[in-house]
C-alpha positions, -999 to 999 in steps of 0.1 A, spaced: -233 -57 210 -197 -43 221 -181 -80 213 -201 -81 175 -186 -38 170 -150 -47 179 -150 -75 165 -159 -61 133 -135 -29 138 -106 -54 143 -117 -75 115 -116 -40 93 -81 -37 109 -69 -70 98 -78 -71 63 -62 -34 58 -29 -46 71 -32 -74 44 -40 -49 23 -4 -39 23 9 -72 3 -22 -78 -17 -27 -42 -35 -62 -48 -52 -73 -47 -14 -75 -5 -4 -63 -11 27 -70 26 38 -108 25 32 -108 -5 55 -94 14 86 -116 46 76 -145 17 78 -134 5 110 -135 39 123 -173 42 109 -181 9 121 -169 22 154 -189 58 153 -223 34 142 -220 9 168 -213 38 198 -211 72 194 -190 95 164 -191 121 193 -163 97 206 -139 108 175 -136 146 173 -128 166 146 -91 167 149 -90 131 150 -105 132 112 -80 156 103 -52 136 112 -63 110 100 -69 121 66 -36 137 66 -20 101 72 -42 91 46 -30 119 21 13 111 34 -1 72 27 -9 76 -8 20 98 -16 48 73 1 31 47 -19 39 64 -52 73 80 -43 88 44 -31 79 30 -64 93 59 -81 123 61 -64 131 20 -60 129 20 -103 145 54 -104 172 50 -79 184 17 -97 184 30 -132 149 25 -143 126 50 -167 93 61 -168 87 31 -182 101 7 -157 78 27 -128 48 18 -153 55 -17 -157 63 -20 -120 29 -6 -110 9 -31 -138 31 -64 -128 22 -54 -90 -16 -47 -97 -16 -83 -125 12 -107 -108 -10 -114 -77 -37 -129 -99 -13 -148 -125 12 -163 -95 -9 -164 -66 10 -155 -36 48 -155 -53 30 -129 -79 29 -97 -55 70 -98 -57 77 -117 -90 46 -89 -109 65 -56 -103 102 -73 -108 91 -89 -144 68 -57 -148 99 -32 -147 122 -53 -165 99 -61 -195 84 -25 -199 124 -18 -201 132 -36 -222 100 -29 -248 101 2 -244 131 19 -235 149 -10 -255 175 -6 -228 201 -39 -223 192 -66 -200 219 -52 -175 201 -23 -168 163 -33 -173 173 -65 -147 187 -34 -124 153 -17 -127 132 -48 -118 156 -52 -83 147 -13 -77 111 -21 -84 111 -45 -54 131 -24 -34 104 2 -38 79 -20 -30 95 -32 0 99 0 12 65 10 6 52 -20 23 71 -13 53 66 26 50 28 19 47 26 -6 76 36 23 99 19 51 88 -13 25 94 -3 15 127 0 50 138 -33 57 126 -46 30 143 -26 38 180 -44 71 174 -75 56 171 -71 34 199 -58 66 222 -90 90 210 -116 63 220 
């Protein structure tokens, strides 16, 4: 029975890291199910209440480094409002039209074409926004990554 629990909390693991280059996956509510799968399987009297408070914490600095690195990648490199919009729509669409390529080629073509709709700004400077909208996402990948691992090592030290 121990083999068929980790093996399912390591599975929950796994597709949560994947989670962070395939956004229509919530890659947090996989490690949250890992940690449920965990308490089922053996005992929640393992995981003390501290433990949930970090870890919803991590969840909460997630979530907001998620939205601030796609701000600031479109932002930092001249982009608008709009740019940040059309980022977060080619990253959430792209993935389904160009499978694979789609998660970097989505936000770039995202930010530059709500740019240039929208904000009718000139190629220059909405092609500026589409490299800051991979930046961001970059960043937020790797940003992301970490804060997962750690919540993971903590995991792995509480049990």
């Amino acid at each position: 029975m121990e083999f068929i629990s980790w093996t399912l909390v390591i599975a929950s693991f796994i597709v949560a890291m994947v989670g962070l280059v395939y956004p229509i996956i919530p890659s947090v509510l996989f490690i949250f199910l890992g940690f449920i799968i965990h308490g089922l399987f053996h005992s929640f009297s393992e995981l003390p209440w501290w433990f949930w408070v970090i870890e919803v914490l991590f969840t909460l600095l997630l979530f907001g480094a998620d939205t601030l690195a796609n701000a600031f990648g479109v932002k930092r490199f001249g982009g608008s409002e709009a740019g940040i919009w059309g980022s977060t729509i080619g990253l959430l669409v792209g993935p389904f039209v160009i499978p694979f390529a789609g998660i970097l080629i989505g936000p770039f073509i995202g930010a530059v074409l709500a740019e240039l709709i929208f904000k009718r700004t000139s190629l220059k400077t909405a092609f500026k926004a589409g490299i800051g909208s991979l930046v961001g996402f970059l960043t937020s990948v790797f940003t992301k990554g970490v804060i997962q691992i750690i919540m993971i090592i903590i995991f792995v030290m509480v049990i």
